[in-house]
C-alpha positions as CSV (number, residue, x, y, z in Angstrom):
1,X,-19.9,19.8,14.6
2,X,-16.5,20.1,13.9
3,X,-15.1,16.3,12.3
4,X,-12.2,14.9,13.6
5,X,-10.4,11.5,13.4
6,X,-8.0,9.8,13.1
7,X,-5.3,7.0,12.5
8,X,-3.9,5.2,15.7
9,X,-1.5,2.7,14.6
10,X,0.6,0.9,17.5
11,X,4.2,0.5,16.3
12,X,4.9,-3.2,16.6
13,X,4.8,-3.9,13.1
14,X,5.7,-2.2,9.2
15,X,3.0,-0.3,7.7
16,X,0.8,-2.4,5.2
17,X,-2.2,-2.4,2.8
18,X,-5.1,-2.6,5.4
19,X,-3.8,0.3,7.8
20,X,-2.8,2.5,5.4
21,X,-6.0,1.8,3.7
22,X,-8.0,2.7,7.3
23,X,-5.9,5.8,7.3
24,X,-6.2,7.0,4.1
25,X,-9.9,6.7,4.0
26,X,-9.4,8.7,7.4
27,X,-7.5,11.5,5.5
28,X,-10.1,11.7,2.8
29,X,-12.8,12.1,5.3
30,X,-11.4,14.6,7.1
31,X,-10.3,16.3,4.1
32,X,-13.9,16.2,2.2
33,X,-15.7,17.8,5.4
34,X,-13.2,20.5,6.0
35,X,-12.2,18.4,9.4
36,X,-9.1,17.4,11.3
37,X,-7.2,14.3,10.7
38,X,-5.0,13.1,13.6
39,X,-2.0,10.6,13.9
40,X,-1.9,9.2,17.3
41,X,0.5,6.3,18.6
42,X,-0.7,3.5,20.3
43,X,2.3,2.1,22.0
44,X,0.8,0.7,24.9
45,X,2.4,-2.6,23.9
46,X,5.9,-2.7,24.9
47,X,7.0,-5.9,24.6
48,X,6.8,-5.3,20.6
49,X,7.2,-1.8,20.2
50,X,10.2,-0.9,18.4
51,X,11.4,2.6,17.5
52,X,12.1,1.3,13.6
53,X,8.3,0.7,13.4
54,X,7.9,4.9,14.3
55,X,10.5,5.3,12.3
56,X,9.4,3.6,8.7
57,X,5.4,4.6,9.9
58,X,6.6,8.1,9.1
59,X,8.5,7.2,5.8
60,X,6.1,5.4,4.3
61,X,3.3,8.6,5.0
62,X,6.3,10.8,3.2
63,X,6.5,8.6,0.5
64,X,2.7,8.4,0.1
65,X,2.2,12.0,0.1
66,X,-0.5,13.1,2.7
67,X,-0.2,14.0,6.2
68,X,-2.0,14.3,9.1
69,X,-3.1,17.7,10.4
70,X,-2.0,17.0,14.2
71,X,0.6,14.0,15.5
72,X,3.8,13.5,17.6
73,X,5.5,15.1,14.7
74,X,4.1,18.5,14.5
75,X,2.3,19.0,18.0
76,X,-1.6,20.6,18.0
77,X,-3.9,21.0,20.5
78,X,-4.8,17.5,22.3
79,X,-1.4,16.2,22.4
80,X,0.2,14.5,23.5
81,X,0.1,11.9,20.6
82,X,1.8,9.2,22.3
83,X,0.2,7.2,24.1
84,X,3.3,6.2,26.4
85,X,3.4,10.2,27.1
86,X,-0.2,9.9,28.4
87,X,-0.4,7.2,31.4
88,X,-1.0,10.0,34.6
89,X,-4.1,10.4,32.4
90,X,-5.1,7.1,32.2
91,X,-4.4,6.1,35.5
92,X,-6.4,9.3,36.8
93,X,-9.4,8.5,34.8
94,X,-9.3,4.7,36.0
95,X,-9.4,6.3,39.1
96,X,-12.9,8.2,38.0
97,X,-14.7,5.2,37.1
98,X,-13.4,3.6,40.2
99,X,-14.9,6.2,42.5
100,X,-18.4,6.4,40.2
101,X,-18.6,2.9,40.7
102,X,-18.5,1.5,37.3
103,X,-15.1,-0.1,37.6
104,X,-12.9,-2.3,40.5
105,X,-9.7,-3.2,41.7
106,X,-8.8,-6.7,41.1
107,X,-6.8,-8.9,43.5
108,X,-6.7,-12.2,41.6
109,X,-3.5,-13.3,40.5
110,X,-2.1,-14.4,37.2
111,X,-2.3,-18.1,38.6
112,X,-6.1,-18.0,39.7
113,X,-7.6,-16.3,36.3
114,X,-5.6,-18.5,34.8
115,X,-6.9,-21.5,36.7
116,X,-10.7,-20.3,36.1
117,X,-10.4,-19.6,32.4
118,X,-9.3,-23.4,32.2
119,X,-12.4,-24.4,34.6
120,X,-14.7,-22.3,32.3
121,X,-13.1,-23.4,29.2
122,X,-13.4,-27.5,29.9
123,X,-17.0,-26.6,31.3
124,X,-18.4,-25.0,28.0
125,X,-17.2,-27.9,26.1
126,X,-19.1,-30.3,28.1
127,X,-22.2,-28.0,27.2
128,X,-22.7,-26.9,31.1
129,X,-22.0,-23.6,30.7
130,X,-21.7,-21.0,28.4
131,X,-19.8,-18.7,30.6
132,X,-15.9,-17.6,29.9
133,X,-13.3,-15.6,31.1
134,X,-12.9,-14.0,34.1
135,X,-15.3,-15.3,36.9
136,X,-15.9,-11.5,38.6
137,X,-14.5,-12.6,42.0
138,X,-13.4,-9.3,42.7
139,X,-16.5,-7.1,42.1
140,X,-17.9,-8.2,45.4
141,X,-15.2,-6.9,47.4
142,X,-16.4,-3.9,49.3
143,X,-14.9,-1.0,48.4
144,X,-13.6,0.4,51.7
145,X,-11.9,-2.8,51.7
146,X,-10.2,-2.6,48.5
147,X,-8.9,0.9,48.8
148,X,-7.2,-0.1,51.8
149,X,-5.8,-3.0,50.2
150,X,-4.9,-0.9,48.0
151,X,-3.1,1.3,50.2
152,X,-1.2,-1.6,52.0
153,X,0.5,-1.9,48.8
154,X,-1.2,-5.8,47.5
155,X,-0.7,-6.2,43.7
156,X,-3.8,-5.1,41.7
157,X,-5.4,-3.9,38.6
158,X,-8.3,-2.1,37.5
159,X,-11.1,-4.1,35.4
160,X,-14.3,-2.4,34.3
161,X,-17.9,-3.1,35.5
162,X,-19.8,-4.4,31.9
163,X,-23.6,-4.5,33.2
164,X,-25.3,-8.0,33.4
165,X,-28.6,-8.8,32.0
166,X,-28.1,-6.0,29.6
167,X,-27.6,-5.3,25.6
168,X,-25.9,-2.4,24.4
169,X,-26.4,-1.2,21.1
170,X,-25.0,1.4,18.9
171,X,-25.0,2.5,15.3
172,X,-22.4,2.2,12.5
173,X,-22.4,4.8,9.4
174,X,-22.0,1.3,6.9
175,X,-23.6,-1.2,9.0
176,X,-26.4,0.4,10.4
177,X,-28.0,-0.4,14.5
178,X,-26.2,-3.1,15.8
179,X,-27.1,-4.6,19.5
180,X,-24.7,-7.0,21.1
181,X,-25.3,-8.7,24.4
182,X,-23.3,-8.0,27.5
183,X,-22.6,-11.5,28.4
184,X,-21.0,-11.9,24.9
185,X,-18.5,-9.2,25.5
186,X,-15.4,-9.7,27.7
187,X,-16.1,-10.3,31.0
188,X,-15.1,-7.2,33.2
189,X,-12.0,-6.6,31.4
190,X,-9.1,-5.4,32.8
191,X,-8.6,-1.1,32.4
192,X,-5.1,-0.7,34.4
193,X,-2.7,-3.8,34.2
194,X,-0.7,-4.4,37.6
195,X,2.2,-2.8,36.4
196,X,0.2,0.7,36.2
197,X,0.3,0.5,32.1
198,X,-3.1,1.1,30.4
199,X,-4.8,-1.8,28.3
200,X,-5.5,-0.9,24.4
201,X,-9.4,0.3,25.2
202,X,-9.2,2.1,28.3
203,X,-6.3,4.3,26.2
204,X,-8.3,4.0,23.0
205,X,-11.3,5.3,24.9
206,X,-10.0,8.1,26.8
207,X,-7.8,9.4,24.1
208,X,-10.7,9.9,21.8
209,X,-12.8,11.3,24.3
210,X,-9.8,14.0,25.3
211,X,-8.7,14.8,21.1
212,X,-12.6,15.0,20.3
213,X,-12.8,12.7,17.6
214,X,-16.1,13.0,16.4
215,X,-15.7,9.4,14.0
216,X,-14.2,6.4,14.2
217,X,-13.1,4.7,10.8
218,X,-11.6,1.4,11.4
219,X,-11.4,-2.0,10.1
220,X,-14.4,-4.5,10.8
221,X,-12.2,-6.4,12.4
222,X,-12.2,-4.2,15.6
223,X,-16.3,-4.4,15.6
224,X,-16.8,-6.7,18.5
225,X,-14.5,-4.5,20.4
226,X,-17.1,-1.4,19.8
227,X,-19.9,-2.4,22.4
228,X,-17.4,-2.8,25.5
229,X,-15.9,1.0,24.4
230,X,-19.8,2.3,23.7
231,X,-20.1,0.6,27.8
232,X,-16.5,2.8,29.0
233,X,-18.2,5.6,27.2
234,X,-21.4,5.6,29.0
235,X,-19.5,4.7,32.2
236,X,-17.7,7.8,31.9
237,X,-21.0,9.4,30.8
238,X,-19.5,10.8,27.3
239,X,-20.8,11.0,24.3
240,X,-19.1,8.3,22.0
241,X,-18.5,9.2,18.6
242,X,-19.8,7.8,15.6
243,X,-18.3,4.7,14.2
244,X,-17.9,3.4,10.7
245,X,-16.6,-0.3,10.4
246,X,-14.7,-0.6,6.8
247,X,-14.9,-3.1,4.7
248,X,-12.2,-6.0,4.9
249,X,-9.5,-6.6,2.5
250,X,-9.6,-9.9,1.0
251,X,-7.6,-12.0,-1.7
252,X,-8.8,-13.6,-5.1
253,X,-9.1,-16.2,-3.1
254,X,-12.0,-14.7,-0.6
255,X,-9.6,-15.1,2.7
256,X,-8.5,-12.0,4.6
257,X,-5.8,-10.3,2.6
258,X,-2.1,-11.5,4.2
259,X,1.1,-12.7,2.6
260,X,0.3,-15.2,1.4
261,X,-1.2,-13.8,-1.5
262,X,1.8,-11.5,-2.3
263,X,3.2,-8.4,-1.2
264,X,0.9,-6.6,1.8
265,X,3.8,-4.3,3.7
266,X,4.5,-1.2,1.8
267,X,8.1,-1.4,1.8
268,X,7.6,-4.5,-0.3
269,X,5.7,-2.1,-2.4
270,X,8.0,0.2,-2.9
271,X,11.0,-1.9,-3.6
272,X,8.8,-3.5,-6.3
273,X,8.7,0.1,-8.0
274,X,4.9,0.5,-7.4
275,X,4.5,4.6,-7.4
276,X,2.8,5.8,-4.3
277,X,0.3,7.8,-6.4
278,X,-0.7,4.4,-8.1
279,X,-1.0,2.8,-4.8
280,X,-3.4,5.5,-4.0
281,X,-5.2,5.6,-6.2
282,X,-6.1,1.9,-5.7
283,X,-6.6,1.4,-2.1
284,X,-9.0,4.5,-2.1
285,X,-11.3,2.0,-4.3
286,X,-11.2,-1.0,-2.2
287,X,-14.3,-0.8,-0.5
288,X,-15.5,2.3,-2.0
289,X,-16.8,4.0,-5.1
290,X,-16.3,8.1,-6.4
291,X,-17.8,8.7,-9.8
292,X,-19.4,6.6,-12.4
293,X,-16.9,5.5,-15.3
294,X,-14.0,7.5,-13.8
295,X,-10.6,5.0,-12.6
296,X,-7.7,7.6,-12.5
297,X,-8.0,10.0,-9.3
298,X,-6.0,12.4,-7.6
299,X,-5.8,13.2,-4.1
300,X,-7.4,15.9,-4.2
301,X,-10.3,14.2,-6.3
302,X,-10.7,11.5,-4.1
303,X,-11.0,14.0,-1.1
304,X,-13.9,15.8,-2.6
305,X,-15.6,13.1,-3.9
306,X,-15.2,10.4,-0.2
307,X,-18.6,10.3,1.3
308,X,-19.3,7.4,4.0
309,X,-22.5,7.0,2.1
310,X,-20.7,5.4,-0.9
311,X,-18.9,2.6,1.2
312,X,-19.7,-0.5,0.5
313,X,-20.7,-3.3,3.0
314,X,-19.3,-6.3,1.1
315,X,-15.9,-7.2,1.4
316,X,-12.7,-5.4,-1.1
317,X,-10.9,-8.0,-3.3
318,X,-7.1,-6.6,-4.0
319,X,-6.9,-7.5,-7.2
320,X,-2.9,-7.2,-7.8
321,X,-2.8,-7.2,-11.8
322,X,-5.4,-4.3,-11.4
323,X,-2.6,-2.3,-9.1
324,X,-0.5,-3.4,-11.6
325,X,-2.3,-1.2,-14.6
326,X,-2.6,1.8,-12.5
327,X,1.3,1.7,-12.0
328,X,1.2,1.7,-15.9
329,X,-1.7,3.8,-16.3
330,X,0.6,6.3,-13.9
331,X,4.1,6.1,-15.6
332,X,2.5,6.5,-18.9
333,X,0.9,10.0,-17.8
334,X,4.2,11.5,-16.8
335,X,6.4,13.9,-19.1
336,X,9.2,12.4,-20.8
337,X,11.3,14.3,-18.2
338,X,9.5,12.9,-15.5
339,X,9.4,9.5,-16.3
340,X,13.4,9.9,-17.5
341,X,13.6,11.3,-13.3
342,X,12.1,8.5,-12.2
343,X,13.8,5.7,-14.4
344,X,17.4,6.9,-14.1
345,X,18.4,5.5,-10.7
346,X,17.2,2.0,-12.1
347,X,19.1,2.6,-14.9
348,X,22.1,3.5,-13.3
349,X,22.0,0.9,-10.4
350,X,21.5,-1.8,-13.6
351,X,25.0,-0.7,-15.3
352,X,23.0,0.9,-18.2
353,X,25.4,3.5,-19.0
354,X,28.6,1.7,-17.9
355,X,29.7,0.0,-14.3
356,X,26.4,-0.6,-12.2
357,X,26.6,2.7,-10.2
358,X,28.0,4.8,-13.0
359,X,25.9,7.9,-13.8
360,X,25.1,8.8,-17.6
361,X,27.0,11.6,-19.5
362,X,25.2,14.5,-20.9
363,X,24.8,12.7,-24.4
364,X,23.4,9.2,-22.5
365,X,20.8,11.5,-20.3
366,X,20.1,13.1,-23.3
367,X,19.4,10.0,-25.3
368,X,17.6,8.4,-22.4
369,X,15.5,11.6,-22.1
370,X,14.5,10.9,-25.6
371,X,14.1,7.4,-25.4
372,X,11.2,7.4,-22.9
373,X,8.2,7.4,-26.0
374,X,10.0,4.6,-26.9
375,X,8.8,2.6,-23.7
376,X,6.0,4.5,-22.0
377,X,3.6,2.3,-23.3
378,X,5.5,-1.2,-22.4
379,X,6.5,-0.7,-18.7
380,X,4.6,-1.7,-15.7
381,X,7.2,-0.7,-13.3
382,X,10.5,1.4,-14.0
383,X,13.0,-1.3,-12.9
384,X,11.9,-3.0,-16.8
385,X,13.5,0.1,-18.7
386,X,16.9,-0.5,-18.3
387,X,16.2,-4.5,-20.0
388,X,14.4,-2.5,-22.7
389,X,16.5,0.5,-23.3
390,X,20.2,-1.7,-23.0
391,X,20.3,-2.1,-27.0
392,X,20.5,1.9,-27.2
393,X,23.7,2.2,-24.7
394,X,25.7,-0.9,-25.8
395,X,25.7,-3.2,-29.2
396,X,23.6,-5.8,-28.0
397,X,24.5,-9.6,-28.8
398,X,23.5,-11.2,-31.8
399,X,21.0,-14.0,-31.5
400,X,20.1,-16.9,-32.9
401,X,20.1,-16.8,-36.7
402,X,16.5,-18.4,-37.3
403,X,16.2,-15.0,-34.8
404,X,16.2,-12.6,-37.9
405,X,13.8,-15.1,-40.1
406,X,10.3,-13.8,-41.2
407,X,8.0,-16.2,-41.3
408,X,8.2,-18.7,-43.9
409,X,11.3,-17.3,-45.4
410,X,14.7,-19.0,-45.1
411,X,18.4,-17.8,-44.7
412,X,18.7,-16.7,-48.4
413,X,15.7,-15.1,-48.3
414,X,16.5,-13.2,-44.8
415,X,19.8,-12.1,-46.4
416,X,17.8,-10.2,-49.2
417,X,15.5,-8.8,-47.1
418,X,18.3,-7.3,-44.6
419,X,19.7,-6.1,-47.6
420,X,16.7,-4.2,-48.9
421,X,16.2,-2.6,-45.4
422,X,19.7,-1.6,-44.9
423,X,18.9,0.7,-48.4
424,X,16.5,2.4,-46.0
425,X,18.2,2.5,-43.1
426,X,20.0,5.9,-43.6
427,X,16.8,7.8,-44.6
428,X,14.6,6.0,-41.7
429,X,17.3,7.2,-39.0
430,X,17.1,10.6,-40.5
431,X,13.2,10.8,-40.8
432,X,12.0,13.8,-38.3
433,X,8.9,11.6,-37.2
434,X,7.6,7.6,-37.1
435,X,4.4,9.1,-39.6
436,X,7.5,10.1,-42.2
437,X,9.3,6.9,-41.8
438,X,6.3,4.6,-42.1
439,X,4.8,6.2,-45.1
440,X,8.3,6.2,-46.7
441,X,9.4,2.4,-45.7
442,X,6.0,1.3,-47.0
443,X,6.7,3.2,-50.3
444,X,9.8,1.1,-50.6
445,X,7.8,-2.0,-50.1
446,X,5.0,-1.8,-52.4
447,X,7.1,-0.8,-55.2
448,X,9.7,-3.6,-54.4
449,X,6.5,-5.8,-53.9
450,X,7.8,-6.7,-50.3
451,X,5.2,-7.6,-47.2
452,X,6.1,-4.8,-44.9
453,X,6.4,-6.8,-42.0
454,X,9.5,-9.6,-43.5
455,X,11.0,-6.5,-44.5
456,X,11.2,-4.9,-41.2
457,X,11.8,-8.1,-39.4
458,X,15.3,-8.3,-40.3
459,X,16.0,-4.9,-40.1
460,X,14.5,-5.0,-36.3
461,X,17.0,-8.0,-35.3
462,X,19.6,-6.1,-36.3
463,X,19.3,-2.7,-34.6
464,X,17.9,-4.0,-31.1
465,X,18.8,-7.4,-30.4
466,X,15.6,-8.6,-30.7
467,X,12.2,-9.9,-32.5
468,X,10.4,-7.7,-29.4
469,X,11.6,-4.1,-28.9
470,X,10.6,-0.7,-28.8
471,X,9.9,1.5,-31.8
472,X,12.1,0.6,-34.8
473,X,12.0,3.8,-36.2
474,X,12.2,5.8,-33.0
475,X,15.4,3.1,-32.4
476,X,17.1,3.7,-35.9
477,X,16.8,8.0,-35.1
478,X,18.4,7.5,-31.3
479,X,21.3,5.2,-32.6
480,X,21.2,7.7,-35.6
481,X,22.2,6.7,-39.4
482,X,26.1,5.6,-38.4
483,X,26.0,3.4,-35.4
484,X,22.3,1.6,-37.4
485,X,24.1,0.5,-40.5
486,X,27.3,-0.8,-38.3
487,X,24.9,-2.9,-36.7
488,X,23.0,-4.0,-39.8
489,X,26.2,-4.4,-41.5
490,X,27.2,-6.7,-38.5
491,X,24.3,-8.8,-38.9
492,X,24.4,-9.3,-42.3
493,X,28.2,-10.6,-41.6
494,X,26.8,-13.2,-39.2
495,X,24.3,-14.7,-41.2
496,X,26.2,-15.1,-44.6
497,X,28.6,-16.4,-41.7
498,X,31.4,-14.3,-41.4
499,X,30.8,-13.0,-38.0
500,X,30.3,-15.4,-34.8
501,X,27.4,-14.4,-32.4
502,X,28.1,-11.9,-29.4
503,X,28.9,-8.5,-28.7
504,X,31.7,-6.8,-30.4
């Protein structure tokens, strides 16, 4: 059997965690069994369909990185993809189960199935009956009667035939045999509203059947709408495929995943400065393991390694500090002239180099090139490097005073310790490596019987700006041996208190 699925979003919305989770996990399958994976649009809802939704469904698939192997976008065999290209196909096989007798026209109005559902509604909570929806007025109505009524032109739609007294059961690949009674499913739902349009299941249904998907993978939350299409399925007498329920996505808190536990549309994502491989990476683990001891996938990886046999039945918790260490865990992998791609419209849209907008001359690309070990290691996402990497472009203010202070050591005491390190400072911004710096610093200290740590305190201030930086010594080599002792020399100006605080 040849797999195919697929991912059938309908564009009334932006693209967020749990669908792209349901279609990546799509992908993967498809992708581990040598299979087909298919884009379809479900845009039998018009009153919220919008073209933007089409629009960012297909940028946010770019951004990610993987693609579907048939879709509105690139044709292939069972199109068309769109659902709104496909009504003559629905309406002719509404027509099918109409004349096989599994389905019937409906006469009711809006006003009387409105009416009933009240009727039911007040009845169940009285406890004398457990019957809702629609009340099946029409399926009595002879059929040579309704196809002339039909004919005459009366308003009408199509609802489907579920059999009473009846279960229907099916399997799931993560769930296992499930049986659901009839009477608990939508009573004889409707198939073909008045207005000709297709509802979500008779579309779903017949578009399956017609594209030959061979497996559904789809959030649990569709499960109670599996029985009625396993019911359209047999009515049509198809095969239906097999279905896979995934796990839901839930917050820290143990409540379906949604907004208000942070960020959930990918845009948000994005402009956050989360890298698409990262969020990969992560949403192929919610809800499913690969290899024992292993975190950091690729795609390819995590295609060969998907199996619906390693899904797991309990629910995924998005964890957002762990997405948060793969975005590091990816930035820290990349070259320093990937990273420096990546990081420079941040840096430039921050002002880094001069006027926000202002693009770097060859010396400043050069210098932020080689600046990128400096930070690796102490970004999460890139829109932090131009905060950390400010002090290399432009003298950064001076702080407070009690700023530059070691512990336990006072102004005089600072002042002599800046001095010692400013003895240093040529030779450190002229070392070839941190190893040669260290061991040459830490020379100076032991025979000047100085804690290496108040010595370089000082020193730090001074250069960057700040008790927390990057690298000293990879700091003093960038600013190189001229601009470092300007700025130490400024410092020690300020606090023997000849220099105000501020940027020259």
């Amino acid at each position: 059997m040849q797999i195919r699925d697929r991912y059938a979003p309908s564009p009334t919305g932006l693209q967020h965690i749990g669908g792209v989770r349901t279609a990546l996990f799509n992908y993967l399958f498809a992708r581990s069994k040598g299979g087909s994976f298919i884009l379809r649009l479900e845009d039998t809802d018009r009153t919220r369909f919008d073209q933007s939704f089409v629009r960012n469904l297909y940028d946010t698939f770019s951004w990610l990185g993987f693609r579907w192997d048939e879709g509105p976008d690139i044709g292939g065999r069972a199109g068309p993809y769109v659902q709104s290209e496909r009504f003559a196909l629905y309406r002719e096989y509404a027509q099918k189960l109409i004349e096989a007798g599994a389905a019937y026209y409906c006469f009711c109005s809006a006003e009387r199935i409105e009416r009933v559902r009240r009727e039911r509604e007040e009845a169940g909570s009285k406890g004398l009956s457990r019957e809702t929806g629609y009340d099946r007025f029409c399926r009595s109505v002879p059929a040579a009667e309704a196809s002339a009524r039909v004919a005459a032109g009366e308003a009408h739609t199509v609802r489907l035939k579920i059999p009473l007294g009846e279960s229907t059961r099916f399997h799931d690949e993560l769930l296992g045999d499930i049986e659901w009674k009839n009477e608990d499913i939508n009573s004889d739902p409707v198939l073909l509203k008045s207005d000709g349009f297709p509802t979500y299941h008779l579309a779903n249904v017949v578009d399956d059947h017609l594209m030959e998907i061979s497996h559904v993978l789809r959030a649990q939350e569709w499960l109670p709408s599996t029985p009625l299409h396993v019911i359209m399925y047999h009515s049509f007498g198809w095969e239906p495929p097999a279905y896979c329920h995934l796990p839901m996505v839930m917050g820290l808190d143990g409540k379906k995943l949604s907004k208000r536990h942070g960020a959930t549309g990918i845009d948000e994502f994005r402009r956050q400065g989360f890298l698409p491989e990262a969020l990969i990476n992560y949403i192929a683990l919610l809800g499913a393991s690969y290899e024992e001891g292993k975190d950091i996938y690729s795609l390819d990886e995590l295609a060969a390694r998907f199996s619906l046999e390693k899904l797991n039945k309990a629910p995924a918790v998005f964890d957002y500090r762990k997405l948060e260490w793969y975005n590091a865990c990816y930035l820290r992998r990349k070259s320093d002239e990937d990273l420096a791609a990546l990081l420079l419209p941040y840096a430039v849209d921050a002002g880094l180099f001069a006027a926000p907008g202002t693009a770097p001359d060859q010396g400043q690309t050069a210098v932020f090139t080689a600046a990128m070990p400096l930070i690796r290691e102490r970004i999460t996402f890139p829109g932090e490097a131009p905060g950390k990497l400010r002090y290399l472009f432009s003298e950064p203010p001076l702080p407070a005073k009690e700023e530059f202070f070691p512990k336990k050591a006072d102004l005089g005491r600072t002042l002599e310790l800046l001095r010692s390190g400013r003895a240093r400072t040529k030779s450190l911004a002229l070392a070839a490596d941190d190893e040669s710096a260290e061991a040459s610093v830490k020379a100076f200290a032991e025979q000047n019987a100085l804690k290496l740590g108040d010595l370089l305190m000082p020193l730090r201030v001074a250069v960057t700006g700040s008790r927390v930086s990057p690298p000293l010594f990879g700091s003093l080599r960038l600013l190189g041996p001229e601009k470092s002792l300007a700025r130490v020399d400024r410092a020690l100006a300020y606090l023997a208190g000849g220099e105000s605080a501020g940027p020259r």
